[in-house]
N, C-alpha and C positions, 0 to 999 in steps of 0.2 A: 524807697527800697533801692536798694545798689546791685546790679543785673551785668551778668556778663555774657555779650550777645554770642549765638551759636550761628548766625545767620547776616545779612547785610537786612535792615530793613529802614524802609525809608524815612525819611525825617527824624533818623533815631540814632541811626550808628552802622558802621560794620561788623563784621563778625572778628571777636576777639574784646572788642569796648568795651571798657566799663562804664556803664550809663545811672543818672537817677532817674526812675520814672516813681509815677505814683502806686501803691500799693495792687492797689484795685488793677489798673494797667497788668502789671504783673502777673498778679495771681487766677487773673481771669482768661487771660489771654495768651501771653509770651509763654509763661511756664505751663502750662497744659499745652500749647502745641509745639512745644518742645522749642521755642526759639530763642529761648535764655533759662540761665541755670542762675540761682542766686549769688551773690556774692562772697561765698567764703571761703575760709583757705584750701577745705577739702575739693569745692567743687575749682577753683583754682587748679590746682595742681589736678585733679581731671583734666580740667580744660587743656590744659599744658600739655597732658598726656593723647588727646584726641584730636589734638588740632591737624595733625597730616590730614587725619580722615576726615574731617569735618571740611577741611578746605578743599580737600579731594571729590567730596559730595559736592558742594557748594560748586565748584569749575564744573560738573557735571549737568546738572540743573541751569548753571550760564550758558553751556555749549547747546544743550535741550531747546530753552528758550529761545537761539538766537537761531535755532534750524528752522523752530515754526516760526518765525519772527520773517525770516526769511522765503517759507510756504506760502505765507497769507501777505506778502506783500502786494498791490495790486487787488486786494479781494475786495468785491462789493456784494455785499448782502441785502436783498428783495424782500420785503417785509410787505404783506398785503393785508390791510386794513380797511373799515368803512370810517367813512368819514364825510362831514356835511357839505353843501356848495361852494363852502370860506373854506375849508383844509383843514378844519378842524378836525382831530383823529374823536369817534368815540371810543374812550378810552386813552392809553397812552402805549407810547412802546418802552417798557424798561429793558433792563439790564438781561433779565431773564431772555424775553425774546429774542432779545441780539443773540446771546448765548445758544439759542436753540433754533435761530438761524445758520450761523457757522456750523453747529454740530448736524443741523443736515445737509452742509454743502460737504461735510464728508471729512472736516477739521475735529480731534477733540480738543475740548478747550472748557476748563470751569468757569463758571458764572461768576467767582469772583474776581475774577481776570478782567473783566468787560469792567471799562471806568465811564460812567457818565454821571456827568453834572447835576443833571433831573431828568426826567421822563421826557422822551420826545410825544409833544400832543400835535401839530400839525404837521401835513403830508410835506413833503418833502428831502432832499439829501443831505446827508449829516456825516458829519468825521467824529469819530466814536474810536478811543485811545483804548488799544487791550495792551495792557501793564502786564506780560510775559512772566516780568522776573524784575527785579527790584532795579536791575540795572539794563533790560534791554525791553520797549513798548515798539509797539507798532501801531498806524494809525490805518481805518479801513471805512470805507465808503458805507452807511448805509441807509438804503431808499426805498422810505415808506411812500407807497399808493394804494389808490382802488383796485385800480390792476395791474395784469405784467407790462399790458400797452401805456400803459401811462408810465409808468418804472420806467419803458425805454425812453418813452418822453422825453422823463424828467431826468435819466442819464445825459442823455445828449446836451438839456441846455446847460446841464451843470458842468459839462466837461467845454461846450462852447464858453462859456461864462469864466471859467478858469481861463485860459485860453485867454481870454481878450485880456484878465487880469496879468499875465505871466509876460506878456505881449511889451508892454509900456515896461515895464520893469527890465527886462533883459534889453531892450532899447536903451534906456536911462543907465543901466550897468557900464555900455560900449560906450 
């Protein structure tokens, strides 16, 4: 089906493109949440007709993103967890809990905003990418433990450990 985007989305296009996706794509997705209009001539000359506004939205939603983008720079979220003598979490941490991490350090921010790869299962600090806005992500620290005293712990060696890594490299740079 032939789609003309209302939005920039990623691996797909910008807003104004005419794209092919599959059927299903479309009908399930894009056009229920309003991020593409079908391809034809009437919705065309719509498009034509709203594009100020649409780009007007869209530089809004960029400027939005790029303010909290620039809040949560620096953020590290504490995630307290049981877990066995090896670090192994029972259980795991998703996307969810990040999300409702940040939303109690006092950020809003939806769940589907949080991007990870798979579930974090043992203890430890992790760089966990929240995707803002199609074109601005921010990356943020967060460190699952048993406790808060262990969280500082494991802050310290992880920012020691960076540190020693940044170290040789900005050597080797001069």
């Amino acid at each position: 089906m032939e789609i003309i985007l209302l939005e920039h989305i990623v691996k797909l296009g910008k807003m104004g493109d005419r794209v092919q996706v599959k059927n299903g794509y479309a009908r399930n997705y894009l056009l229920p949440q309003n991020k593409a209009l079908r391809a034809t001539e009437a919705n065309v000359a719509y498009f034509e007709k709203q594009r100020a506004e649409l780009e007007a939205r869209n530089k809004g939603l960029f400027e939005e993103a790029t303010k909290k983008a620039e809040e949560l720079k620096g953020f590290n979220a504490v995630i307290i967890r049981q877990a066995a003598e090896t670090g192994q979490l029972y259980g795991s941490v998703t996307m969810r809990d990040v999300a409702n991490a940040i939303h109690e350090a006092g950020f809003e921010l939806e769940r589907r905003l949080v991007s990870l790869d798979k579930p974090i299962k043992y203890l430890g600090v992790y760089q966990v990418r929240l995707d803002l806005h199609p074109e601005v992500s921010q990356t943020i620290l967060v460190n699952v433990a048993r406790s808060a005293d262990e969280a500082k712990k494991q802050a310290k060696a992880y920012s020691a450990e960076n540190e020693t890594v940044a170290a040789p490299a900005e050597a080797a740079a001069n």
